[in-house]
C-alpha positions in Angstrom: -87.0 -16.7 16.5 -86.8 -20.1 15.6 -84.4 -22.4 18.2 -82.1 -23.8 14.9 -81.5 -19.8 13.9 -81.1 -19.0 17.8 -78.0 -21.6 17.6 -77.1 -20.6 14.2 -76.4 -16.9 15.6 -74.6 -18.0 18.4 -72.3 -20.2 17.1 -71.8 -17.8 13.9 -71.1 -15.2 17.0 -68.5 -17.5 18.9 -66.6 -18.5 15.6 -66.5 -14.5 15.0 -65.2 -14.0 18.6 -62.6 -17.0 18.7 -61.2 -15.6 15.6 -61.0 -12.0 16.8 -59.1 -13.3 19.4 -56.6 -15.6 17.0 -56.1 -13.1 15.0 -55.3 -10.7 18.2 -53.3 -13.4 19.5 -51.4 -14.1 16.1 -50.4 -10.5 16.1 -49.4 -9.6 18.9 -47.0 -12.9 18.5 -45.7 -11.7 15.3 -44.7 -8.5 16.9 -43.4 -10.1 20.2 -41.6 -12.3 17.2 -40.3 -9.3 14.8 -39.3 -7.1 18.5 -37.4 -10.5 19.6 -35.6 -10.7 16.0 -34.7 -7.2 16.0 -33.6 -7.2 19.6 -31.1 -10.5 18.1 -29.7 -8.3 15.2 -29.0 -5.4 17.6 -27.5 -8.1 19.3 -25.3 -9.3 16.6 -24.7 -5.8 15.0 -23.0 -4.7 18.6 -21.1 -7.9 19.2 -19.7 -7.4 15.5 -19.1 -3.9 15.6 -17.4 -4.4 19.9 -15.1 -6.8 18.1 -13.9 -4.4 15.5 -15.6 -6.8 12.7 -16.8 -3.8 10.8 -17.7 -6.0 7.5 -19.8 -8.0 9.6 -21.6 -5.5 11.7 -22.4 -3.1 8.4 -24.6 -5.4 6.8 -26.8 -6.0 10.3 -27.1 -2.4 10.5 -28.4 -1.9 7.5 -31.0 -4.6 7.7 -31.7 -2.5 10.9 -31.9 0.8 9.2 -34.3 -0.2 6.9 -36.2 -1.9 9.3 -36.8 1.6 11.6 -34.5 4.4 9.8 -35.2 7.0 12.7 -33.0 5.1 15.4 -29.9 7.2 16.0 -27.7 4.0 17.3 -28.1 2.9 13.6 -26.8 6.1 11.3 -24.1 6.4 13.6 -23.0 3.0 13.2 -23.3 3.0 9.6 -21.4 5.5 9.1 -18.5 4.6 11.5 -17.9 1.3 9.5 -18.1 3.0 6.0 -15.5 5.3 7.4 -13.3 2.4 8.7 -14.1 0.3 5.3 -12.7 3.2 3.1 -16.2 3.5 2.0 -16.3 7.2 2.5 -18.5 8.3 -0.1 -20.8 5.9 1.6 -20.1 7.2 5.2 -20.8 11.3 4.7 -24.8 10.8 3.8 -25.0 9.1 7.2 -22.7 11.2 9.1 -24.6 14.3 7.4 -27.6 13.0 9.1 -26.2 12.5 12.5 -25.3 16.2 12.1 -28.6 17.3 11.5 -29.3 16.0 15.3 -25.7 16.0 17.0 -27.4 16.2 20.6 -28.3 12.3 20.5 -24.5 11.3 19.5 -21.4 11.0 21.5 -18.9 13.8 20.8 -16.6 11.2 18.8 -19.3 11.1 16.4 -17.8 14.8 15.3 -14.4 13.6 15.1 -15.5 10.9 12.5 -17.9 13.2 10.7 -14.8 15.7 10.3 -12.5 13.0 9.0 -15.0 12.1 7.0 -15.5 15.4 5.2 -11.8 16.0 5.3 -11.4 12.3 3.0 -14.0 13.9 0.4 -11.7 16.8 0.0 -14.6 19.0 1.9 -12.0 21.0 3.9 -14.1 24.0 4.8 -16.5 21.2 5.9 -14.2 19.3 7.7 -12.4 22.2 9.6 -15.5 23.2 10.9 -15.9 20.2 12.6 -12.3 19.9 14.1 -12.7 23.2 15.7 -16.4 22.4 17.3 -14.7 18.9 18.9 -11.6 21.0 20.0 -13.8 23.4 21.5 -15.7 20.5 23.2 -12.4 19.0 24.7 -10.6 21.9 26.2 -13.5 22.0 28.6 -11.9 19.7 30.5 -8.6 20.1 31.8 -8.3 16.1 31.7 -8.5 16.6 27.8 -6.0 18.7 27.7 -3.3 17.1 30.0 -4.3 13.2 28.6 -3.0 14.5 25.0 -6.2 14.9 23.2 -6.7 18.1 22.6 -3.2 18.7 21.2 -4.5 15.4 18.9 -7.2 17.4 17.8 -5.3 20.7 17.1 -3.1 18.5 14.5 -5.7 17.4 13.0 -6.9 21.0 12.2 -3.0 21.6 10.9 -3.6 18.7 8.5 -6.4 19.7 7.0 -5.2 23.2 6.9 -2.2 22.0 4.9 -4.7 19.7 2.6 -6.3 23.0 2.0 -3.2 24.7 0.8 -2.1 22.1 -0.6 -5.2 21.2 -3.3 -5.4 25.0 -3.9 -1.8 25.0 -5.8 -2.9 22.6 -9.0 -0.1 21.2 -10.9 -1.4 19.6 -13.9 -0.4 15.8 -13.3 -2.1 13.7 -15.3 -3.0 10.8 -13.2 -3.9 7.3 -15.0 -5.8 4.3 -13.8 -3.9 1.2 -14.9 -7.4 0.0 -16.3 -9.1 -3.6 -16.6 -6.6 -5.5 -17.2 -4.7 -4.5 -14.1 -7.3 -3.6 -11.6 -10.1 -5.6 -10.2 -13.1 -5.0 -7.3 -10.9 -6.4 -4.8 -7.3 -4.0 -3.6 -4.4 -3.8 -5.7 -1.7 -1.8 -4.1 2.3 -2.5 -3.3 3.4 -1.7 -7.3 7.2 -2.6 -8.1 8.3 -1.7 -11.3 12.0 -2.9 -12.9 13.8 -0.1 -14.1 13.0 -0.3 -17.5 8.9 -0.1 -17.1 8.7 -3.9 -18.3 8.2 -6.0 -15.4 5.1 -4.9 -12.7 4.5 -6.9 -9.8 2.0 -5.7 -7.5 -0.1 -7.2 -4.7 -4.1 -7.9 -4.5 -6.6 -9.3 -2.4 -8.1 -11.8 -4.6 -10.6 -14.5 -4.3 -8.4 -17.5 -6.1 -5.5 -16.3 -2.9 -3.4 -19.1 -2.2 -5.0 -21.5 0.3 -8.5 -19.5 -0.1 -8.3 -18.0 3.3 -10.2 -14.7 4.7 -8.6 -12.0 7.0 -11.2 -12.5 9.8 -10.6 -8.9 11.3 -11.5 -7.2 7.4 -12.9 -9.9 5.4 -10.6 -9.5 2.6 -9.1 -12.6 1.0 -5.6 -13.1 1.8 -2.4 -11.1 0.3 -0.8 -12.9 -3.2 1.4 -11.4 -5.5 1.0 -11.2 -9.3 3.2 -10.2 -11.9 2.5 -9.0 -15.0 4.8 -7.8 -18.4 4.7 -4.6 -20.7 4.4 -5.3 -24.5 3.6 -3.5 -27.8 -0.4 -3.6 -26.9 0.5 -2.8 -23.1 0.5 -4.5 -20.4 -0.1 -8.1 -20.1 -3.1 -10.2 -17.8 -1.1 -10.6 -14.4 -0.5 -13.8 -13.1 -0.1 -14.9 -9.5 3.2 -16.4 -9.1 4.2 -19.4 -7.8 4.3 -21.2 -4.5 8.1 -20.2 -4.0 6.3 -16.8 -3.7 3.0 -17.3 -2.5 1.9 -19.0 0.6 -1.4 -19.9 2.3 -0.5 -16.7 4.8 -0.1 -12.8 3.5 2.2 -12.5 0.6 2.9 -8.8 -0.5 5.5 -7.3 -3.0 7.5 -4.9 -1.0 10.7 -4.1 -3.9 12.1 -5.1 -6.7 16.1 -4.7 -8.1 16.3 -2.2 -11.3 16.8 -5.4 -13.8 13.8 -7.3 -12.0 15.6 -10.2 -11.3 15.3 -10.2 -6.9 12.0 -9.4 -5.6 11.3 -8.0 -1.9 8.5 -9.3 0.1 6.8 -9.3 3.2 4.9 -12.1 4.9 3.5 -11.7 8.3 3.6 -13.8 11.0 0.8 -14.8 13.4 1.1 -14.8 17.6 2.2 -18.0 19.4 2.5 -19.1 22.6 6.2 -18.3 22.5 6.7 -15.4 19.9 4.4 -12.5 19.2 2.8 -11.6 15.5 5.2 -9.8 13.4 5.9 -9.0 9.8 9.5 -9.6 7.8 10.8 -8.9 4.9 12.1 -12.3 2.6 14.1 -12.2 -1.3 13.7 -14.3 -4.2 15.9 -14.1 -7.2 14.9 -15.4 -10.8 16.7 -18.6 -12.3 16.3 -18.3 -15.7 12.1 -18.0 -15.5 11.9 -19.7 -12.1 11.5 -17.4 -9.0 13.4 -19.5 -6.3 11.8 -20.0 -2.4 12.0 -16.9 -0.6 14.3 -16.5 2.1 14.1 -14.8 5.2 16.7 -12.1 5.2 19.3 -11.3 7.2 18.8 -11.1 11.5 20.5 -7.6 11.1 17.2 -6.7 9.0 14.5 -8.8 10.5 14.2 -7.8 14.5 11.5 -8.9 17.1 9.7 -6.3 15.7 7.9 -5.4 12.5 9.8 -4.7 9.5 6.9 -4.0 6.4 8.6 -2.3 3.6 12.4 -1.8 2.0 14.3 -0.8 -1.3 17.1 -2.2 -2.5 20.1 0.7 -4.5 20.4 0.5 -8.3 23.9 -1.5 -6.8 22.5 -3.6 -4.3 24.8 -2.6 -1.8 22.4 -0.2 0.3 18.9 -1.7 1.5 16.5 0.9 3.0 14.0 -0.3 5.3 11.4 0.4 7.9 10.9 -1.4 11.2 9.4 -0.7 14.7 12.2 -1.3 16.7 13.1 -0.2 20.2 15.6 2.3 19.3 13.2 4.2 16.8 12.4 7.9 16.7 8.2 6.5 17.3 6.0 4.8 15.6 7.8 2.8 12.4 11.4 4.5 11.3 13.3 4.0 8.0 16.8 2.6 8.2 19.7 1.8 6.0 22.1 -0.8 5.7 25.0 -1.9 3.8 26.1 -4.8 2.2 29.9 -5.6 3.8 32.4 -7.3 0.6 31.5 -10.8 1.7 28.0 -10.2 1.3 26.6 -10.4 4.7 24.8 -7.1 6.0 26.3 -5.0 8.3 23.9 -3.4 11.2 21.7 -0.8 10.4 21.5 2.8 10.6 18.8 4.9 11.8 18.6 7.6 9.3 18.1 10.6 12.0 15.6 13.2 12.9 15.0 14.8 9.2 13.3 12.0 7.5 11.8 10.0 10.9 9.4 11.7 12.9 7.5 10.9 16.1 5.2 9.1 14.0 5.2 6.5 11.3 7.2 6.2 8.3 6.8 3.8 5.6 7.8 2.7 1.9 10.9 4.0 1.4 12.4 4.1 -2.2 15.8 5.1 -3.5 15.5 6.2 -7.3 18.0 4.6 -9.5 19.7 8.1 -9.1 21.2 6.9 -5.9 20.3 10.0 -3.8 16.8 10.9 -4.4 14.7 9.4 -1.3 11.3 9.1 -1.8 9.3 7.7 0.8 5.3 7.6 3.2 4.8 9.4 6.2 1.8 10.0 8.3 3.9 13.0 10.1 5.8 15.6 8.8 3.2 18.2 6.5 1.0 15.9 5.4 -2.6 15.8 4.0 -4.1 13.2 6.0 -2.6 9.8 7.0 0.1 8.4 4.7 1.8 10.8 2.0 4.6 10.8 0.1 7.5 12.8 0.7 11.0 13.4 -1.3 14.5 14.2 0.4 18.7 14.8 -1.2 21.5 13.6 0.0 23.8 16.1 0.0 26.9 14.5 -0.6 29.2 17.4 0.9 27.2 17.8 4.0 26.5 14.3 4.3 22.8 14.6 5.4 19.0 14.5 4.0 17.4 17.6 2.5 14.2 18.5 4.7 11.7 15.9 2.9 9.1 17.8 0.3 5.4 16.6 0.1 4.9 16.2 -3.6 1.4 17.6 -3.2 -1.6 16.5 -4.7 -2.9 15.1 -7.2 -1.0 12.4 -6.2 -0.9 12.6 -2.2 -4.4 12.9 -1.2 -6.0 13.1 2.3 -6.3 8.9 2.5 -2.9 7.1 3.3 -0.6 7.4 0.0 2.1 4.3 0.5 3.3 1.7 -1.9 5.2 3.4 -5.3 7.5 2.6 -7.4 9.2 5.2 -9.8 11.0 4.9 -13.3 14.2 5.1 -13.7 13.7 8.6 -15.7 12.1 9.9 -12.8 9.0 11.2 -14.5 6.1 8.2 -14.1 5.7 7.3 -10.8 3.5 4.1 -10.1 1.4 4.1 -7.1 -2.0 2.5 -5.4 -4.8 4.9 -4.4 -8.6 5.3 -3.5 -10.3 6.7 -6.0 -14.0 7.5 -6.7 -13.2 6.7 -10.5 -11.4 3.6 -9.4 -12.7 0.1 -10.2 -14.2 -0.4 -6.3 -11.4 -0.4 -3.4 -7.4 0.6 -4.1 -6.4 0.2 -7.4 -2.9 0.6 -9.3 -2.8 4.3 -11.1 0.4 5.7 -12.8 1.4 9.6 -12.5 3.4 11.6 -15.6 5.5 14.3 -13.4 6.7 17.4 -14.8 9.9 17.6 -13.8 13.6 17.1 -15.2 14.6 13.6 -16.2 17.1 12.1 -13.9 20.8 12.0 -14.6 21.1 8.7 -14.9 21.9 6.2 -18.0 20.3 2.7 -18.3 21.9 0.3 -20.5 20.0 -2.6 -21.3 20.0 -5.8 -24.0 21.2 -9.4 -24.0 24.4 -11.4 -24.0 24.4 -13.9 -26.6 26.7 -16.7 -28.3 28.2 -15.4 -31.2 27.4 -17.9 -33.5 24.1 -19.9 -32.1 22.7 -16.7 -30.9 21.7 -18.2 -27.7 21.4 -16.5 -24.5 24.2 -17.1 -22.3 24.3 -16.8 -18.2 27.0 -14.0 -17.8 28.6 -12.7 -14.9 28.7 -9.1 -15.5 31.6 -6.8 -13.3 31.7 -2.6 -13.4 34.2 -0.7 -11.9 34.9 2.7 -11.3 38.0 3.8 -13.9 40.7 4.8 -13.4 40.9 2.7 -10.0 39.8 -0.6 -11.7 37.8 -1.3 -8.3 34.8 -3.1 -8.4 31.8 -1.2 -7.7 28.6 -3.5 -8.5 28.5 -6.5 -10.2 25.1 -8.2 -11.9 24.2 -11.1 -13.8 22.6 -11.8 -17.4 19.7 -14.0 -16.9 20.4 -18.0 -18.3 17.2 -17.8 -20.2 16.7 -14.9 -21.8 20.5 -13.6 -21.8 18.7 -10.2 -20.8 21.2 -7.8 -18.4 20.3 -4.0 -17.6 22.4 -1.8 -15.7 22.7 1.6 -14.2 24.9 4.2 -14.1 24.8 7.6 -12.2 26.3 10.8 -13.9 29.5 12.4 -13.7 31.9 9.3 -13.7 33.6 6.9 -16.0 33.0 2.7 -15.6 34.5 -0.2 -17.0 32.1 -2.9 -18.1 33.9 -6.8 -17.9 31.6 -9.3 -18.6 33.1 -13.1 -18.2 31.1 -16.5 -18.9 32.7 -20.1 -18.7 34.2 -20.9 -22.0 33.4 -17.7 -23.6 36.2 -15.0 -24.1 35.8 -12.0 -21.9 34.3 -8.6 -23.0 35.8 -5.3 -21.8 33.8 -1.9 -23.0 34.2 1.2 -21.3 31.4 3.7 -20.3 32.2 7.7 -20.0 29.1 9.5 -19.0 31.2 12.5 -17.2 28.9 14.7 -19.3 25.7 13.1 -18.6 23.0 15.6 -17.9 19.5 14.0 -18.5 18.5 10.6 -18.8 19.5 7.8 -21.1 18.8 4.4 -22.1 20.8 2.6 -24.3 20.3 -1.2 -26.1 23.2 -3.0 -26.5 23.5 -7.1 -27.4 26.8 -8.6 -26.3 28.2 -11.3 -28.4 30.7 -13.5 -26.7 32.9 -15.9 -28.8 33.9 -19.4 -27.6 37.6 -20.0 -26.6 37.8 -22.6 -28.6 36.8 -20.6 -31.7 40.0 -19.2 -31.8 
């Protein structure tokens, strides 16, 4: 062999060697790369998830899943923040796996999987679960005397009663608002006027005021938008103003029957002197103009967290829910009443038939004046919030025991946030659907039930001769004592009034204006049995017409 090809071969056999060992080199520093990238996602996913930042943390462990889908730490995970994301169809697939190998998971993980099948309506599913965790708790005596396996046991009465419930079909017809109404993002906290023509309802929208993010869900800030029925239906909402809507959370709580004061609720953060809480605020329409919103009365607002109220057809009774020390647990619903000079007096607790241990929420009087609707999370529900209906029984002066109106409206996610007509058979409500446009969305339910006794009468006050609306005050009281029961106002723009009346009396409408002779009518609806609404313009004449 020739000494050129001798140097040829070794230099063609170092080049071979040197790049063996670059590409051995190379690769095992991609994989000390790709194990150090993964070990910083795990890192991330876990801090997120620690810190409650479920929107965060899901994303991370998907990445991871699809990276190595046979690490356990990862299915669970994914399915614990569908589950808190109200993603549940997303959550069983995952949790289905975990069950497939339940040795590798921490006994929670059969809790969650359970709730999970119980929120698809997969009772047998779900109950079977419940018991196996039960079963696994009362092993230890610490389980049972820390609480836990009673928690467990109600569980498996909830479900049971979801069961029962969804076996008894009703035939509501349940409607999704549609397009026009319901977005991506959450629409929930419907309040409808009396007369079905004025919705305002709450989303979590990208163009929120001030563009902020919650940073615990990563939904964009509460606004509230308001939105008119007409001929075609109902019109494209609109956020509304700046007297309404701030740069913090905005939500519509309730709304009078002639749509003229709105309810809200802003919350407050933490400071170094006072800690975070929610109140309730008002603001009443000047002609089209909805004026700031006030913070309402100290008797109302406490320390604590007041989220929801309703205001009576009069506006003389405001039911509300707070926290407050003296509660029955959890949130409690309370009345009030409006004194004659217009401050509130102090509230009422309203006793151990409608509050329970647990939370109550969204309480609503129908324009009926005793018909209670309201949420609960206690009582016999179906899983977490559902809505409940209670009397007054005027001669025993107490609630009725409340009534779960049953599925398909109540469903085993929280139920909270309705409005109903003044007929009493539409109810308006937000809910998590799986035919819904991608988180809550506004739906409205046709009951079957008899139409409330209760008359609506409803139009404008006008000039007599220009036809222009005029700003009326508008009086009613209770014949034959002549004392004034509720008063209201005609609104400056429009002229439009609407008013209520219950059955089984007779009322005496005065309506007075500055310069405008006053108008007397009187109302007998002794006989009234059903509902009615009525359209009547008023036509006032000048004094000087005379």
């Amino acid at each position: 062999m020739s000494l050129a090809k001798s140097i040829f071969l070794y230099f063609r056999k170092t080049i071979f060697y040197c790049t063996l060992l670059f590409l051995i080199t190379f690769s095992n520093y991609l994989e000390a790369q790709k194990k150090l990238e993964i070990y910083q996602l795990q890192v991330t996913a876990k801090e997120y998830f620690d810190n409650y930042k479920y929107h965060l943390a899901l994303p991370v462990y998907l990445t991871l899943y699809q990276l190595n889908p046979e690490v356990s730490e990862y299915k669970y995970a994914i399915a614990y923040c569908y589950l808190f994301l109200d993603k549940n169809e997303k959550a069983l697939p995952f949790f289905q796996l975990c069950l497939q190998e339940p040795e590798k998971y921490p006994l929670q993980m059969m809790y969650y999987a359970a709730k999970a099948y119980h929120l698809s309506g997969k009772y047998d599913f779900a109950l079977k679960y419940f018991e196996i965790y039960k079963n696994y708790l009362s092993q230890n005596k610490k389980n049972i005397k820390n609480g836990m396996v009673a928690s467990a046991e109600r569980d498996i009465r909830i479900c049971s009663t979801a069961k029962e419930l969804s076996a008894k079909p009703n035939g509501i017809k349940i409607t999704n608002m549609g397009g026009t109404i319901n977005t991506e993002y959450p629409e929930y906290g419907p309040v409808v006027s009396a007369d079905q023509s004025i919705l305002i309802f709450t989303s979590n929208r990208p163009n929120t005021t001030g563009g902020n993010i919650d940073p615990i869900d990563g939904k964009y800030f509460e606004d509230i938008y308001i939105c008119y029925h007409t001929d075609t239906g109902w019109s494209i909402p609109e956020k509304m103003g700046t007297n309404i809507n701030t740069f913090g959370h905005d939500a519509s709580i309730g709304l009078s029957a002639d749509g003229q004061k709105l309810i809200l609720y802003r919350y407050s953060e933490a400071t170094a002197t006072f800690k975070a809480s929610g109140d309730l605020y008002i603001s009443e329409l000047n002609g089209n103009t909805w004026m700031p919103a006030v913070k309402m009365s100290e008797n109302i607002n406490s320390s604590g967290w007041e989220p929801s109220a309703s205001l009576s057809s009069d506006e003389k009774t405001l039911f509300f829910t707070s926290d407050r020390k003296d509660g029955k647990g959890g949130t409690d619903i309370y009345s009030i009443k409006k004194l004659p000079h217009g401050e509130w007096a102090m509230p009422q607790n309203l006793g151990d038939i409608i509050n329970t241990p647990y939370d109550e929420d969204s309480p609503y009087l129908h324009p009926d004046g005793k018909t209670l609707y309201f949420s609960s999370n206690g009582h016999n529900t179906m899983g977490g919030y559902d809505i409940f209906k209670s009397k007054w029984d005027e001669d025993l002066k107490t609630w009725s025991i409340p009534i779960n109106i049953g599925p398909p409206i109540n469903t085993p996610h929280d139920d909270i946030h309705f409005s109903w007509s003044a007929d009493g058979r539409r109810v308006f409500f937000s809910s998590i659907r799986s035919e819904g446009f991608g988180d809550r969305d506004l739906y409205y339910a046709d009951l079957n039930t008899d139409a409330a006794e209760v008359m609506l009468l409803k139009g404008r006050v006008l000039d007599s001769t220009s036809k222009q609306p005029i700003s009326a005050k508008i009086y009613i009281s209770d014949k034959p004592s002549n004392d004034i029961i509720e008063s209201a106002s005609s609104n400056s723009e429009t002229g439009k009034y609407l008013l209520l009346f219950s059955e089984g009396k007779g009322y005496r409408i005065e309506i007075q204006a500055k310069g405008y002779e006053t108008i007397i009518q009187d109302v007998n609806i002794e006989e009234l049995h059903e509902f009615k609404e009525i359209h009547q313009d008023f036509f006032m004449q000048k004094l000087d017409e005379n």
